[in-house]
Jmol script that loads the backbone (N, CA, C; Angstrom):
load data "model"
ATOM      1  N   UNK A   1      -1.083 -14.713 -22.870  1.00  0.00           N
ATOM      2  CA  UNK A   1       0.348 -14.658 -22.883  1.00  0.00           C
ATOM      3  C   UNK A   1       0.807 -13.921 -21.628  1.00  0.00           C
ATOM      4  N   UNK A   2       1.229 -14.423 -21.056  1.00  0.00           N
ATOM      5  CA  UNK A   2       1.992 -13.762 -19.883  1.00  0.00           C
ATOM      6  C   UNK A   2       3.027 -12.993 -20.085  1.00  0.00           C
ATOM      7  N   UNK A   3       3.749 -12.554 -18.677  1.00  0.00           N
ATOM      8  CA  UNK A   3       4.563 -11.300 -18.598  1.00  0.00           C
ATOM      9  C   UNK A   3       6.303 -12.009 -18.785  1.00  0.00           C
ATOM     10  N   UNK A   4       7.186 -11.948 -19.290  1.00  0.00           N
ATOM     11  CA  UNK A   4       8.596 -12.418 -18.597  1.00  0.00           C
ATOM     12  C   UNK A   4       8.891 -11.798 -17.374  1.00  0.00           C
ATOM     13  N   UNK A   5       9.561 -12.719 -17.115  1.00  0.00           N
ATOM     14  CA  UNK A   5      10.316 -12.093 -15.813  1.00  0.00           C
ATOM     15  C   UNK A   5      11.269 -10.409 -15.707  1.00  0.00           C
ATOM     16  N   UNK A   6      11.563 -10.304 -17.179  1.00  0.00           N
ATOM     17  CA  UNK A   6      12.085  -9.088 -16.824  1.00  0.00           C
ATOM     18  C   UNK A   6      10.991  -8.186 -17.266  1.00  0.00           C
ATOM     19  N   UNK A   7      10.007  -8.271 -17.676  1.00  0.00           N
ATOM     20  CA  UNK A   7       9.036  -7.250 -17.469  1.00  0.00           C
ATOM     21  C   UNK A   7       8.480  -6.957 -16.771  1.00  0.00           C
ATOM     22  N   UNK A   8       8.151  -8.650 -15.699  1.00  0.00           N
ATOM     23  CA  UNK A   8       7.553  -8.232 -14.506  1.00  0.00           C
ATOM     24  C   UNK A   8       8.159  -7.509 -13.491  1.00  0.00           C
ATOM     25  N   UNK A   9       9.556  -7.253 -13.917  1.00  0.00           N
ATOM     26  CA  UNK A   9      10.646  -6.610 -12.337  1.00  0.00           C
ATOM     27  C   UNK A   9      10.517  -5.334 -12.725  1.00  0.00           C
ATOM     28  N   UNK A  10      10.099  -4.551 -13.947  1.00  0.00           N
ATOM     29  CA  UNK A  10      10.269  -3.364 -14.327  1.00  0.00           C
ATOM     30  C   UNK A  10       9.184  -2.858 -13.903  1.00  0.00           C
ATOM     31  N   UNK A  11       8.049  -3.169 -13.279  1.00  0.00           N
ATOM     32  CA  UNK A  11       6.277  -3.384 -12.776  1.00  0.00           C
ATOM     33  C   UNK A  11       6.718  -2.509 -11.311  1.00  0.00           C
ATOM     34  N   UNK A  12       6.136  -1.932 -11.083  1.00  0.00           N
ATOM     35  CA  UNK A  12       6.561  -0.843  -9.741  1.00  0.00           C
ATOM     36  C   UNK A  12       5.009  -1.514  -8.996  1.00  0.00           C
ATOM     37  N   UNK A  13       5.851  -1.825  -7.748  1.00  0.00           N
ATOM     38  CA  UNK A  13       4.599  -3.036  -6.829  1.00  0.00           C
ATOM     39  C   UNK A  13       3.219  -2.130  -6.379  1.00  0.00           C
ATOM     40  N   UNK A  14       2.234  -2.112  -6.026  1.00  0.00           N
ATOM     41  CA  UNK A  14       1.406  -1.329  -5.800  1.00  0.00           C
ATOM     42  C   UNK A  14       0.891  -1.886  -4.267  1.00  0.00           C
ATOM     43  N   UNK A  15       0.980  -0.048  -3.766  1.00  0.00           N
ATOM     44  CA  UNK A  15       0.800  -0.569  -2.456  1.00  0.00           C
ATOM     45  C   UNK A  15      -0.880   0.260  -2.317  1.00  0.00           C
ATOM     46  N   UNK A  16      -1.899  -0.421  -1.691  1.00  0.00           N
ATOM     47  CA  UNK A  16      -2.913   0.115  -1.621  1.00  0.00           C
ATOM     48  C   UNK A  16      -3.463   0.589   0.104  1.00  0.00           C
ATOM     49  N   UNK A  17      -3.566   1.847   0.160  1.00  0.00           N
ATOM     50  CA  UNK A  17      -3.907   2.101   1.077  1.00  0.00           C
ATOM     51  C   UNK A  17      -5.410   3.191   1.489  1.00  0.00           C
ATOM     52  N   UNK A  18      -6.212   1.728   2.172  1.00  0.00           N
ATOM     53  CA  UNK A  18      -7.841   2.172   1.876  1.00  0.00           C
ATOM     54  C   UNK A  18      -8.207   3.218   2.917  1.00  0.00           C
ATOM     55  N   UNK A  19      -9.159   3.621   2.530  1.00  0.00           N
ATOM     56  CA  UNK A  19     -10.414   4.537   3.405  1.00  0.00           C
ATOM     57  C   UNK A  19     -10.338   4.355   4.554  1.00  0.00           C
ATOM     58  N   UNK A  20     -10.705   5.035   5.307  1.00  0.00           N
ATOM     59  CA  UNK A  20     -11.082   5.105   7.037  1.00  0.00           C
ATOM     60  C   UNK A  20     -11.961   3.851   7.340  1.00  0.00           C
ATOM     61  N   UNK A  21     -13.201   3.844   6.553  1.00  0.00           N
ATOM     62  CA  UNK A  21     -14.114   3.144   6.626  1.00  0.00           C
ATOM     63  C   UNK A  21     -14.446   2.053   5.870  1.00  0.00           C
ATOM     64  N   UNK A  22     -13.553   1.945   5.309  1.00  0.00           N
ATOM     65  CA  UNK A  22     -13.099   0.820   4.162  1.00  0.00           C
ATOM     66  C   UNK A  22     -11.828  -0.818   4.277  1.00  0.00           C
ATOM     67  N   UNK A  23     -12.914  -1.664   4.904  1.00  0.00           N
ATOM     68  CA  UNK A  23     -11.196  -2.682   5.322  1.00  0.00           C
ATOM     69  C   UNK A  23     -10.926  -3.228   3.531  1.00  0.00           C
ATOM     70  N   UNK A  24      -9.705  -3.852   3.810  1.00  0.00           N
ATOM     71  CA  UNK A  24      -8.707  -4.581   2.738  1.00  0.00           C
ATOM     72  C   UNK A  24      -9.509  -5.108   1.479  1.00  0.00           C
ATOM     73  N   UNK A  25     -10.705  -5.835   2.496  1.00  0.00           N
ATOM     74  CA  UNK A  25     -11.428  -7.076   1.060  1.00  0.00           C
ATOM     75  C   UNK A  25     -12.280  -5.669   0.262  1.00  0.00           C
ATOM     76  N   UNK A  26     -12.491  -4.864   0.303  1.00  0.00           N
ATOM     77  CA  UNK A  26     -13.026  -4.190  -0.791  1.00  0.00           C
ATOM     78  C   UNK A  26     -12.264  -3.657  -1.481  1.00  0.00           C
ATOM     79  N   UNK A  27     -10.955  -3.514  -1.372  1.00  0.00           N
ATOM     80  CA  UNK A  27      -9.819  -3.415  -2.947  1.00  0.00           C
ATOM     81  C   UNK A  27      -9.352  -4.875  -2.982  1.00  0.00           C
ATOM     82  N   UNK A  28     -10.026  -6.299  -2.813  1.00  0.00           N
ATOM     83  CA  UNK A  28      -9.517  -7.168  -3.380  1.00  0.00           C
ATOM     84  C   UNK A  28      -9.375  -7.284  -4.978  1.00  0.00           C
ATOM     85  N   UNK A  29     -10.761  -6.920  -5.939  1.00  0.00           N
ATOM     86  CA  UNK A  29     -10.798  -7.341  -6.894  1.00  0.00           C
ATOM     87  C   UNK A  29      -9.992  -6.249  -7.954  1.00  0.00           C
ATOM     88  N   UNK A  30      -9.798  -4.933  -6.764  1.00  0.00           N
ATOM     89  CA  UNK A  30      -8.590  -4.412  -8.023  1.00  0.00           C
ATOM     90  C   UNK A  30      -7.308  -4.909  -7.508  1.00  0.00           C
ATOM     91  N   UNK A  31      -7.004  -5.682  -6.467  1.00  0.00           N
ATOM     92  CA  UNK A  31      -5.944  -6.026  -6.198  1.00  0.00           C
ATOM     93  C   UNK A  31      -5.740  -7.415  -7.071  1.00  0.00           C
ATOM     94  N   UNK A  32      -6.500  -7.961  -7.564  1.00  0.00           N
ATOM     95  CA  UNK A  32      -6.599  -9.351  -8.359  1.00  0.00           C
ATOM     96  C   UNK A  32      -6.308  -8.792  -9.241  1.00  0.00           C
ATOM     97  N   UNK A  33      -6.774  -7.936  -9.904  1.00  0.00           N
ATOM     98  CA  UNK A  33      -6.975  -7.362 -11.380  1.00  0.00           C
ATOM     99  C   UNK A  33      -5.378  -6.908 -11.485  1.00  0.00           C
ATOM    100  N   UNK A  34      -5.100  -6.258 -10.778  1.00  0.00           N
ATOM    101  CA  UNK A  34      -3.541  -5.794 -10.925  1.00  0.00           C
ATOM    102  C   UNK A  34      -2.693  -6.955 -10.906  1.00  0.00           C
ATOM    103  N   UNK A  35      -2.663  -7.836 -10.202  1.00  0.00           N
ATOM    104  CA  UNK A  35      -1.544  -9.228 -10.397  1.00  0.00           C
ATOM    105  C   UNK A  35      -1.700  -9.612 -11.301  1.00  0.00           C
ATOM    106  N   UNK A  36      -3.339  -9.624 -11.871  1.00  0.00           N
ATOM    107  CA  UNK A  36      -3.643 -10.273 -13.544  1.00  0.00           C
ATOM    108  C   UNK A  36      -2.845  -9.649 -14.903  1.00  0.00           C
ATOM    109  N   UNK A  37      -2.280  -8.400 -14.218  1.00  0.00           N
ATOM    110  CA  UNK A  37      -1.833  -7.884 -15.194  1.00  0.00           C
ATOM    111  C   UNK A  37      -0.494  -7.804 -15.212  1.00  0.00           C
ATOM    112  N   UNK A  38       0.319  -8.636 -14.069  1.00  0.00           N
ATOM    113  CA  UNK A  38       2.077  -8.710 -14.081  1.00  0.00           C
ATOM    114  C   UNK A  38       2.373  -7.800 -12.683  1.00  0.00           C
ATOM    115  N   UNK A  39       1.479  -7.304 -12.161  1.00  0.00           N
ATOM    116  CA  UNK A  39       1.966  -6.429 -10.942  1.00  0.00           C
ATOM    117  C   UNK A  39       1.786  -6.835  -9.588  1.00  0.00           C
ATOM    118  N   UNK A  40       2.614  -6.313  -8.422  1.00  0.00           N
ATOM    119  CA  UNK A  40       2.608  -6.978  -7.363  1.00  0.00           C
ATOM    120  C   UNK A  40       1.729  -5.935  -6.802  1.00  0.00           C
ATOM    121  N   UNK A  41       0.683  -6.523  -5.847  1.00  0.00           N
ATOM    122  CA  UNK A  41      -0.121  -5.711  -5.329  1.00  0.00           C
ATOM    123  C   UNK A  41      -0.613  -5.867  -3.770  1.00  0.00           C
ATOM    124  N   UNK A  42      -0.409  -4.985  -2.768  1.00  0.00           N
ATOM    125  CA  UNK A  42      -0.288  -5.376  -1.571  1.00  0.00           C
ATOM    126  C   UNK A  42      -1.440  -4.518  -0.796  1.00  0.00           C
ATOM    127  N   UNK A  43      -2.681  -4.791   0.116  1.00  0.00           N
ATOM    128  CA  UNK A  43      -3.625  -4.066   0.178  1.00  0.00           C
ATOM    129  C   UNK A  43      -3.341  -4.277   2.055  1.00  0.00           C
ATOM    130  N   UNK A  44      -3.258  -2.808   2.418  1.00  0.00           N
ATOM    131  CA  UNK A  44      -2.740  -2.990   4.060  1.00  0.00           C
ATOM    132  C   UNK A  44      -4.019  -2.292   4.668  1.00  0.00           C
ATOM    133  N   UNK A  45      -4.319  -3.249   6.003  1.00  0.00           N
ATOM    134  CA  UNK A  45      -5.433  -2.529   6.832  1.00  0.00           C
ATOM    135  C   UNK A  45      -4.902  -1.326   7.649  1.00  0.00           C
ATOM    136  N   UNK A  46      -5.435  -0.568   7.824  1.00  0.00           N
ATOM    137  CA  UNK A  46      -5.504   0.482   8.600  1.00  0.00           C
ATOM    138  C   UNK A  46      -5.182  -0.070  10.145  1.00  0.00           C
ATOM    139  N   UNK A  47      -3.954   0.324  10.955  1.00  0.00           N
ATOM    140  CA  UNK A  47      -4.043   0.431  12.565  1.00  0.00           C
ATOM    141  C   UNK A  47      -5.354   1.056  12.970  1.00  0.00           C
ATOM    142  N   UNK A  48      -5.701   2.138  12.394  1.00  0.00           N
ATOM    143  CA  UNK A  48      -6.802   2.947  13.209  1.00  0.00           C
ATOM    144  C   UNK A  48      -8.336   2.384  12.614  1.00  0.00           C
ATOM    145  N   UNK A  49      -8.343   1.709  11.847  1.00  0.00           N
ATOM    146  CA  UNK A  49      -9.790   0.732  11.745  1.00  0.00           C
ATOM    147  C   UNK A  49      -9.979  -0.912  12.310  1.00  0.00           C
ATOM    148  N   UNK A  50      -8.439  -0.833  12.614  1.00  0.00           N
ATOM    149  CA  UNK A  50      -8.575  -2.095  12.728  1.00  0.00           C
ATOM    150  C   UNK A  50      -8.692  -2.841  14.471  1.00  0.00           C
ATOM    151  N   UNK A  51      -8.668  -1.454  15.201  1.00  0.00           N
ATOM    152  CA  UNK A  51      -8.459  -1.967  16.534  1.00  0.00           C
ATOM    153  C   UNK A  51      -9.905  -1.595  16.913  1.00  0.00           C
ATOM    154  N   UNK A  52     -10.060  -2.370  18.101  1.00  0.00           N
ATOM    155  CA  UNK A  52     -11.142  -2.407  18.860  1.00  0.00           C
ATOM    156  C   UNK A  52     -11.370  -2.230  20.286  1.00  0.00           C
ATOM    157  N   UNK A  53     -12.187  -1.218  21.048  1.00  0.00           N
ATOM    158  CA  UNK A  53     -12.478  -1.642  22.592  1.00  0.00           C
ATOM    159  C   UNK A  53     -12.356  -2.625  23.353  1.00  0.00           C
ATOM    160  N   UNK A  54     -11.674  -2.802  24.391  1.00  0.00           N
ATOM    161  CA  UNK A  54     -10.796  -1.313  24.841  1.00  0.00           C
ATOM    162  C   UNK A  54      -9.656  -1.000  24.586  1.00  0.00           C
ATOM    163  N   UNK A  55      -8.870  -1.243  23.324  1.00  0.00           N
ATOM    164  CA  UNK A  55      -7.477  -1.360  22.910  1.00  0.00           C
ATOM    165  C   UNK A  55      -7.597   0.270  22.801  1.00  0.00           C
ATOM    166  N   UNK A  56      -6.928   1.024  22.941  1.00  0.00           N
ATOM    167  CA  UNK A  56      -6.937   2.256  22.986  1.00  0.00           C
ATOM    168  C   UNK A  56      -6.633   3.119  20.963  1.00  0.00           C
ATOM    169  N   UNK A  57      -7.377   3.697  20.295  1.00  0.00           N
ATOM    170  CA  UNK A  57      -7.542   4.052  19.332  1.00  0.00           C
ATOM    171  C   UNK A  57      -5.882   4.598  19.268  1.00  0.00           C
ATOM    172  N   UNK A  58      -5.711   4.063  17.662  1.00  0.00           N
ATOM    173  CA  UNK A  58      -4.464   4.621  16.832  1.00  0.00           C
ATOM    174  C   UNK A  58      -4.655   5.831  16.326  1.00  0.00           C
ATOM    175  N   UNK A  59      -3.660   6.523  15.917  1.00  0.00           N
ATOM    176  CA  UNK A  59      -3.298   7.606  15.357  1.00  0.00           C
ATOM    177  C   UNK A  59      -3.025   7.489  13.805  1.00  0.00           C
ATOM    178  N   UNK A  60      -3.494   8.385  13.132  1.00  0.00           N
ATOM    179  CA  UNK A  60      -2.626   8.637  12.029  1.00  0.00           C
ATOM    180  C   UNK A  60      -0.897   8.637  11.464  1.00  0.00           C
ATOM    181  N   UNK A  61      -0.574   8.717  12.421  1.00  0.00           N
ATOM    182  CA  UNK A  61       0.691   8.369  12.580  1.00  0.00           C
ATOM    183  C   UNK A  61       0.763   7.297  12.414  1.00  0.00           C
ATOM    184  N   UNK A  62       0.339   5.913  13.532  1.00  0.00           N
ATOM    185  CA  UNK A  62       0.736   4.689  13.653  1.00  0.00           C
ATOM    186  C   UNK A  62       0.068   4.159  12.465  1.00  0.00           C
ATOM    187  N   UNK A  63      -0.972   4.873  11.675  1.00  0.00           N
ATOM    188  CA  UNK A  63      -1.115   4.445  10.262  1.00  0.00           C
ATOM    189  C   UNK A  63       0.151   4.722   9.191  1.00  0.00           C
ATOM    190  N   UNK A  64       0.390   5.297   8.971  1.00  0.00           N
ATOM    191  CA  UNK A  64       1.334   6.176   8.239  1.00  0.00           C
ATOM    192  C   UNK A  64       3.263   4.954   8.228  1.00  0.00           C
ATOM    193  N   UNK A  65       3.247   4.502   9.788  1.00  0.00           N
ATOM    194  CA  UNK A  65       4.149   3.970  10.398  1.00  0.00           C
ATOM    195  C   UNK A  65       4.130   2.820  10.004  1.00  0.00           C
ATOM    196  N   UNK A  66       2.394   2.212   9.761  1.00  0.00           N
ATOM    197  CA  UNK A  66       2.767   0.679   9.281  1.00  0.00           C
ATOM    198  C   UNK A  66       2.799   0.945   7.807  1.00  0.00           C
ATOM    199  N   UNK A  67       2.199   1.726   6.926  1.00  0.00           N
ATOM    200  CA  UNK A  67       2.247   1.587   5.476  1.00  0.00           C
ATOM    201  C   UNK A  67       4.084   1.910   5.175  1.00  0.00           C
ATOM    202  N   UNK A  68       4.530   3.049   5.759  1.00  0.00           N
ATOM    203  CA  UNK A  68       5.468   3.446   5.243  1.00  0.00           C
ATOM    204  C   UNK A  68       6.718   1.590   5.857  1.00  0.00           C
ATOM    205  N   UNK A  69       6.419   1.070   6.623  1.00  0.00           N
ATOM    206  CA  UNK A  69       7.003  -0.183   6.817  1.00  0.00           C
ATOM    207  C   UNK A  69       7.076  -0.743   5.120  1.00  0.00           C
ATOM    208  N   UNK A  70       5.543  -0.723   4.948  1.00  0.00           N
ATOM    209  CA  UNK A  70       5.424  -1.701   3.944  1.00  0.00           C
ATOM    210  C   UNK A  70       6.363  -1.444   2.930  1.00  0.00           C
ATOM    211  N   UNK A  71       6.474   0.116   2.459  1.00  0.00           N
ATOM    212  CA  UNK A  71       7.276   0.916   1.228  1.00  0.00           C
ATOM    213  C   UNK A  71       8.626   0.573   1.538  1.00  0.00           C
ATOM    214  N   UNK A  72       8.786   0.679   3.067  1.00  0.00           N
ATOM    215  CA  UNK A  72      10.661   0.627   3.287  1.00  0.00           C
ATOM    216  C   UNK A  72      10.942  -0.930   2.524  1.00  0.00           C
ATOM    217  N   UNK A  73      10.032  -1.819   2.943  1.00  0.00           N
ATOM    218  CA  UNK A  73      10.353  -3.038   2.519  1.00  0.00           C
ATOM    219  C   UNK A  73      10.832  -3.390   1.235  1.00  0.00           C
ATOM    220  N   UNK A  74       9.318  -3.088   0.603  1.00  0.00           N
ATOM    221  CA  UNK A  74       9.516  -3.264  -1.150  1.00  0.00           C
ATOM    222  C   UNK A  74      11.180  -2.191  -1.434  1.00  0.00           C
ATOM    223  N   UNK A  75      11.201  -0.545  -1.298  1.00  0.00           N
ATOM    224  CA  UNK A  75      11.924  -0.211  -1.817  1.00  0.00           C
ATOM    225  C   UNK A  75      13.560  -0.608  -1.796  1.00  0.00           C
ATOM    226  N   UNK A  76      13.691  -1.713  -0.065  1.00  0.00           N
ATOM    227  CA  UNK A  76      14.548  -2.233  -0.013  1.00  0.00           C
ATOM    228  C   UNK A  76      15.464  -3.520  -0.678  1.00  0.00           C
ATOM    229  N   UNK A  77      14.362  -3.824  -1.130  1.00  0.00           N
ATOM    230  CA  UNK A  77      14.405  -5.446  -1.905  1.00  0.00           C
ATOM    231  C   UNK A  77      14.568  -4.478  -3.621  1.00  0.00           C
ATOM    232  N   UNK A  78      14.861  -3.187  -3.835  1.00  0.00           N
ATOM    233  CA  UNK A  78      14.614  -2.351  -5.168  1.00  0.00           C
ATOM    234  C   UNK A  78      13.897  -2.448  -6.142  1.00  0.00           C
ATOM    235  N   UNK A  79      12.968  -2.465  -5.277  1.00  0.00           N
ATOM    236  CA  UNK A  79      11.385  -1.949  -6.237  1.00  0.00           C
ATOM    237  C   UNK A  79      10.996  -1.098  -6.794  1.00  0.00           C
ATOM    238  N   UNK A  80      10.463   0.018  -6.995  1.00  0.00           N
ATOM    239  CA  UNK A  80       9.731   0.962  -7.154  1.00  0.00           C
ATOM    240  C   UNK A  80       8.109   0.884  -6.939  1.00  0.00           C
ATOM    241  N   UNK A  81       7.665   1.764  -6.141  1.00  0.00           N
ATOM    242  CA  UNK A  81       6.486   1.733  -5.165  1.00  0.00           C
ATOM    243  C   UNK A  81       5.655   2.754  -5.223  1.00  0.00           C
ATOM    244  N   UNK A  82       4.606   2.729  -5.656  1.00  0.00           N
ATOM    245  CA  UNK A  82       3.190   3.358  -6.611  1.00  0.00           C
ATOM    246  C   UNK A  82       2.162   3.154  -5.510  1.00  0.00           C
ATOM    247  N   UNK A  83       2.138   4.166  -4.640  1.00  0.00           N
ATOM    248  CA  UNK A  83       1.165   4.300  -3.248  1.00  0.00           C
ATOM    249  C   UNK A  83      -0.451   4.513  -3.833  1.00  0.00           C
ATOM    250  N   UNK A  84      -1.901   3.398  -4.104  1.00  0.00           N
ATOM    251  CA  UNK A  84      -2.786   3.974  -4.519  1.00  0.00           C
ATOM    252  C   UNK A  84      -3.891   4.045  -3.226  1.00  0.00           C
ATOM    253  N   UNK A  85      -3.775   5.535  -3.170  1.00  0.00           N
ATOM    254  CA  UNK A  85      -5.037   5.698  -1.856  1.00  0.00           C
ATOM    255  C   UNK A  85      -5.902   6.014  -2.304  1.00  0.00           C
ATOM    256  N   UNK A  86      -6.917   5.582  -1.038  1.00  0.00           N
ATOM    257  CA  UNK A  86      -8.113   6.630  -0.893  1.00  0.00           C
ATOM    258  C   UNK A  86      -9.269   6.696  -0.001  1.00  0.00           C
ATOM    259  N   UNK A  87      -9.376   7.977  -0.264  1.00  0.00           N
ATOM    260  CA  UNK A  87      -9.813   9.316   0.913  1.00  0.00           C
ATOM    261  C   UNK A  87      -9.042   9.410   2.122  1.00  0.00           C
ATOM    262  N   UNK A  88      -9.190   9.222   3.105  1.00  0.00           N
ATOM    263  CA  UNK A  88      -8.704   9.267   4.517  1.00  0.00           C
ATOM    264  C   UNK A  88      -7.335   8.601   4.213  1.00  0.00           C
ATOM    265  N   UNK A  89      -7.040   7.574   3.394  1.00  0.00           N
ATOM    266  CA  UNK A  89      -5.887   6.794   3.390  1.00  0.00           C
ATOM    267  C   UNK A  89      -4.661   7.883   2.222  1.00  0.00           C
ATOM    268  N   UNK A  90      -5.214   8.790   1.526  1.00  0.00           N
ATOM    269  CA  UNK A  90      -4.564   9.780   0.926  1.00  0.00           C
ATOM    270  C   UNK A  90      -3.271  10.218   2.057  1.00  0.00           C
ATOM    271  N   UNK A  91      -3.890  10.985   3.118  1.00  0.00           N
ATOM    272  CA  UNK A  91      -3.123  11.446   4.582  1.00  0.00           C
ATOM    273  C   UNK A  91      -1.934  10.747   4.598  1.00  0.00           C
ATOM    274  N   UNK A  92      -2.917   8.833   4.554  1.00  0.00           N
ATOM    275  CA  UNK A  92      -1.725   7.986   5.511  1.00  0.00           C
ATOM    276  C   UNK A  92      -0.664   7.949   4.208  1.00  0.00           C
ATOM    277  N   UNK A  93      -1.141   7.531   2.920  1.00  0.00           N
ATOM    278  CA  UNK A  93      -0.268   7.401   2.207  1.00  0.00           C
ATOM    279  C   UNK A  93       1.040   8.473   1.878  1.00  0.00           C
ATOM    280  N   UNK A  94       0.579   9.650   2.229  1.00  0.00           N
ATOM    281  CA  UNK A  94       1.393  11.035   2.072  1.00  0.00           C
ATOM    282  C   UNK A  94       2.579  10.621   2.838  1.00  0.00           C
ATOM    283  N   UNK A  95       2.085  10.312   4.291  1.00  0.00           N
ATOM    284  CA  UNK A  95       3.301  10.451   5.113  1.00  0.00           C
ATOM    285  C   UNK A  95       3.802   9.433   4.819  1.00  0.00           C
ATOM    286  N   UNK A  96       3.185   7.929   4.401  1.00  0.00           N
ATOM    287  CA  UNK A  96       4.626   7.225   4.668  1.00  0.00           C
ATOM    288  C   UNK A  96       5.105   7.211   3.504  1.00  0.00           C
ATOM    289  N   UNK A  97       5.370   7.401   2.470  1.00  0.00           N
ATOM    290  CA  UNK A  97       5.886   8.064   1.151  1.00  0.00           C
ATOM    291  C   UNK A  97       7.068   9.493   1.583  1.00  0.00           C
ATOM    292  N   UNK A  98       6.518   9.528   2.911  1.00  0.00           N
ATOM    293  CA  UNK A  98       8.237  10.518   2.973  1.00  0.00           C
ATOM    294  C   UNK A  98       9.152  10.079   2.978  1.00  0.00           C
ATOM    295  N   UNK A  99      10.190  10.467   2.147  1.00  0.00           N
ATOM    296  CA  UNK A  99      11.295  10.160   1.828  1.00  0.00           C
ATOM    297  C   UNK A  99      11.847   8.875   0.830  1.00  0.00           C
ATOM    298  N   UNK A 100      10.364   8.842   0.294  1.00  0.00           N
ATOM    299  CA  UNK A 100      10.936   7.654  -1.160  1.00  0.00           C
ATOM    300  C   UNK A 100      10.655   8.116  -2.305  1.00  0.00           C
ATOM    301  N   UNK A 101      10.535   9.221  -2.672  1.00  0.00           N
ATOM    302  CA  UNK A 101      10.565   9.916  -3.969  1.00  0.00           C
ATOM    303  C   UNK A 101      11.465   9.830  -4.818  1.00  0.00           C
ATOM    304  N   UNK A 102      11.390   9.523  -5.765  1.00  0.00           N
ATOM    305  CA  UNK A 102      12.023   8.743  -7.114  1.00  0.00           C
ATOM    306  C   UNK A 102      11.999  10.031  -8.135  1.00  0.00           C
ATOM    307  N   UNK A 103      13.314  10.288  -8.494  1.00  0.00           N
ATOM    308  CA  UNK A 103      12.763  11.410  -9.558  1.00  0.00           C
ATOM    309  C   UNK A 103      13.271  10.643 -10.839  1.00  0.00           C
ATOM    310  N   UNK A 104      12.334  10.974 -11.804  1.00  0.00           N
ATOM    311  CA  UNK A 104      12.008  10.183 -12.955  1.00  0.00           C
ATOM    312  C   UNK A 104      12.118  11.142 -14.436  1.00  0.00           C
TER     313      UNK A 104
END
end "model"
wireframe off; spacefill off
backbone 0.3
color backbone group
């Protein structure tokens, strides 16, 4: 039995933001698992894993800069946005989560 539509809008989208050393396809299958369950789930690579010699290495920042893109987006379209990190991606997720705190 599936979700209705208004249950699925009440579903706060999940944004996943991985490890240093960790690209996208290894939170695919919790990213499957979460749509299986009515939720929108969005798994973003890292700027700073994802570039290569001689492109000159990203910052934590320019990590931080593309996730928090992702959050401005969803929270713009009025979502509610459930940042799940981890390890190194904890950092990125912190910062771009400034300034979308929802008090509940």
């Amino acid at each position: 039995m599936g979700l209705d539509t208004s249950e699925q809008a009440e579903r706060p989208s999940i944004v996943i933001v991985p490890g240093s050393f960790s690209p996208p396809s290894f939170y695919a299958a919790v990213a499957e698992n979460l749509r299986r369950n009515g939720y929108e789930a969005i798994v973003g690579a890292l700027v700073s894993a994802s570039r290569v010699p001689p492109a000159p290495a990203a910052t934590m920042d320019e990590d931080a800069v593309y996730f928090r893109g992702i959050v401005s987006g969803l929270a713009d379209e009025g979502k509610d946005v459930v940042i799940l990190t981890h390890s190194y991606g904890g950092v990125v997720g912190t910062e771009a989560a400034q300034g979308y705190a929802k008090a509940v």
